[in-house]
C-alpha positions in Angstrom: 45.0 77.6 82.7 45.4 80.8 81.2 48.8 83.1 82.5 49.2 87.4 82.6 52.8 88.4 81.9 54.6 91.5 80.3 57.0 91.9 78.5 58.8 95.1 77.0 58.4 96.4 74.1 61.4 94.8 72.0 60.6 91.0 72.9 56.3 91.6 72.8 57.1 92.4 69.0 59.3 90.0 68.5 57.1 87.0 69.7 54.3 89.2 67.9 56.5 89.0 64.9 57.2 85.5 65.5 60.6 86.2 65.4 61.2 85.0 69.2 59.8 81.6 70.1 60.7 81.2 73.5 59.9 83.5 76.5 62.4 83.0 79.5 62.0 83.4 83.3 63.3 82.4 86.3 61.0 79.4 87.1 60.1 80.8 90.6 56.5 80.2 92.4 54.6 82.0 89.5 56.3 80.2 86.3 56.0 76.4 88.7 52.5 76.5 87.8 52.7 76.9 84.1 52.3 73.7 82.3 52.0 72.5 78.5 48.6 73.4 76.5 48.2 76.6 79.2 47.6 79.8 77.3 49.8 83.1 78.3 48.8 86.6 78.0 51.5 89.1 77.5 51.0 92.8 78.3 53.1 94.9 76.8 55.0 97.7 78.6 55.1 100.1 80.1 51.4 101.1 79.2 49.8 97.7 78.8 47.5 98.2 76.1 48.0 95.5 74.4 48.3 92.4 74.5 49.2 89.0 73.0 47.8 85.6 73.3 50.2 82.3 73.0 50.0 78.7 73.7 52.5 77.0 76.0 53.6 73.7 73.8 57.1 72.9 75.8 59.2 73.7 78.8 62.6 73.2 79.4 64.6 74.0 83.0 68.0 74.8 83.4 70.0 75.4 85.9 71.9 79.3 84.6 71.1 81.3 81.8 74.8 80.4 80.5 73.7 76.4 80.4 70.3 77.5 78.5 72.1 79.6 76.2 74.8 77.2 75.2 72.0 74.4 74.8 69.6 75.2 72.9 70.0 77.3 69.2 70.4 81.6 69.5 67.4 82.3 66.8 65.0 81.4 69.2 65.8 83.8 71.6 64.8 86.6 68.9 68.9 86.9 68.2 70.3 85.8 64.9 74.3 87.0 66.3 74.2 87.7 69.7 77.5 86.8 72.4 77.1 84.8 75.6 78.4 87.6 77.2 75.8 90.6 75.9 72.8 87.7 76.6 73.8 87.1 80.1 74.5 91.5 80.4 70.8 91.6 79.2 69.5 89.4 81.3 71.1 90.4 84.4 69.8 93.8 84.0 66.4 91.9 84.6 67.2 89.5 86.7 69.7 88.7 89.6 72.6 86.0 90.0 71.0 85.6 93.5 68.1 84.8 92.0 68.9 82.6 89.0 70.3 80.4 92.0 67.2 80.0 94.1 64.8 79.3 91.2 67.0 78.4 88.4 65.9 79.1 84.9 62.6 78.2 82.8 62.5 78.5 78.8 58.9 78.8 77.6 58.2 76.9 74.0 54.9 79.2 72.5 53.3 79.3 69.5 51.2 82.5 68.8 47.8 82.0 68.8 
C-alpha cells in the first residue's frame, strides 16, 4: 500500500539526507493502516513539489513521546544532542497532549528508496 505524507522542510531533508531514519506520528486512524513493506510518499512543505519515496521496514508504538524518546537512541530522530525537554517543545508545537492521549504515538522505521 503506498501512503501521501508531508513533512517540512527540515526533517524532508534530513530523511532525504538519510540523516533521520524514523518519521513519527500520532498513530491515529490514518497511521493504523500503515503496515511493514508499505511504501510512503512524503511531500515537502509548504509548496509540495517534491517529493520522496521510502519503504516502511518497522513500527514501533508507544504510549508518549517522552517513553519513545527515552527508548529508543536520539540519532535516529535526525538529533545527534538534543534534550527531552526541546524534543517534547518541538513536538508539541505539532501535536497536542490531548492528542498524544487518544492515539498514542507511532515511530516509523524507513529506508529511502
Amino acid at each position: 500500500m503506498v501512503h501521501q505524507m508531508k513533512l517540512i522542510e527540515e526533517m524532508f531533508e534530513k530523511i532525504k539526507n538519510k540523516e533521520k531514519k524514523v518519521e513519527i506520528r500520532l498513530f491515529d486512524e490514518k497511521r493504523q493502516k500503515i503496515k511493514e513493506g508499505d511504501i510512503i510518499i512524503f511531500s515537502k512543505l509548504p509548496k509540495l513539489n517534491e517529493t520522496l519515496k521510502v519503504k516502511v521496514f518497522n513500527l514501533k508504538k508507544f504510549n508518549t513521546f517522552k517513553e519513545m524518546f527515552k527508548t529508543l537512541p536520539k540519532d535516529i530522530y535526525g538529533y545527534k544532542d538534543i534534550s527531552l525537554e526541546k524534543f517534547l517543545s518541538m513536538i508539541y508545537e505539532i501535536y497536542s497532549i490531548k492528542q498524544e492521549k487518544k492515539y498514542g504515538v507511532l515511530v516509523i522505521e524507513i529506508s529511502n528508496l
